[in-house]
C-alpha positions in Angstrom: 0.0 0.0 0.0 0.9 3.0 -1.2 -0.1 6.9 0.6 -0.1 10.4 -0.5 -0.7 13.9 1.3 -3.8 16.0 0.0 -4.7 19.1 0.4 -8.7 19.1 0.8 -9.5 22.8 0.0 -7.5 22.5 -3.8 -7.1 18.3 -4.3 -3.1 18.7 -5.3 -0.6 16.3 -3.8 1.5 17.6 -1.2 5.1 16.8 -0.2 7.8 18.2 1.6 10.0 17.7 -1.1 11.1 18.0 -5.0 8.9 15.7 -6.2 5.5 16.5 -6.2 4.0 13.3 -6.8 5.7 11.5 -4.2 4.0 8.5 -2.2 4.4 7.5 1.6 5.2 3.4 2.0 3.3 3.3 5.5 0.6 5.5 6.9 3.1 6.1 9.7 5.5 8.0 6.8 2.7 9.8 5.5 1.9 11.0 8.7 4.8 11.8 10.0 5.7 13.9 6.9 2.2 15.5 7.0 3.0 16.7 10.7 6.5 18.3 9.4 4.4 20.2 6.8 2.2 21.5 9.0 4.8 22.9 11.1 6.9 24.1 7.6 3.7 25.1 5.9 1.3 26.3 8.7 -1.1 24.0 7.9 -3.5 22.3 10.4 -3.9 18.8 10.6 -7.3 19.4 9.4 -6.1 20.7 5.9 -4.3 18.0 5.2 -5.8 14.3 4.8 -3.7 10.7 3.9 -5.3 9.1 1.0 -4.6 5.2 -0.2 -3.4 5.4 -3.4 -5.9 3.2 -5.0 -8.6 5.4 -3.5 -7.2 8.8 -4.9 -9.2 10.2 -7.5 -6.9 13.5 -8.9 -9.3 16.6 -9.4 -9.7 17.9 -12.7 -9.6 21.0 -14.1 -10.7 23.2 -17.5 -8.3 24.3 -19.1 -7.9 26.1 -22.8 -4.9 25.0 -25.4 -2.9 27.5 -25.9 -3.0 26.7 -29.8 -6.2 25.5 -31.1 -7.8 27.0 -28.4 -10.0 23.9 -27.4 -11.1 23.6 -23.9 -10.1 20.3 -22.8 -9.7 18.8 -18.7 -6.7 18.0 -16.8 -5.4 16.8 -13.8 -4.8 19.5 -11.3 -1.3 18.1 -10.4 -0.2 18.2 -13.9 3.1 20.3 -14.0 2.8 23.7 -15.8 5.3 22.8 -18.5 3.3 19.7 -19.6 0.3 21.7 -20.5 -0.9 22.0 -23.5 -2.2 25.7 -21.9 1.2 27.4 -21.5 3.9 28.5 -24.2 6.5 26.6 -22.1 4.6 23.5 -23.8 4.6 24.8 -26.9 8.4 26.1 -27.1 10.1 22.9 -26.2 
């Protein structure tokens, strides 16, 4: 089993470091990483909930390519430079 940090208020993943998709091994990792961002972050307990991974449905968004200028959804988590709605995408 597999855990990762939510935020409840937006649905993105969060992690206390570089990489932002990062899953806990044991609920005890998850939690003790949630109680280290809630002292970096100032988050409450509350804010923050541990998901199973094979429970987490990612939150999607509307967004508009940048090109065609389609409307098309994405995952909230997806990284700004791999979407198809900013130039970064589109200059690579």
């Amino acid at each position: 089993m597999s855990y990762y940090i939510i935020v409840r208020a937006t649905g993105l993943i969060a992690t206390d470091g570089p990489n932002k998709a990062r899953s806990y091994k044991t609920h005890g990792a998850a939690q003790a990483t949630r109680t280290r961002l809630c002292r970096k972050a100032g988050w409450s307990a509350g804010d923050l909930s541990i998901v199973d991974v094979k429970d987490y449905k990612p939150k999607m968004v509307t967004r508009k390519n940048l090109m065609s200028g389609i409307e098309y959804q994405e995952d909230v988590n997806t990284p700004y430079f791999c979407s198809p709605s900013s130039e970064t995408y589109w200059s690579m």
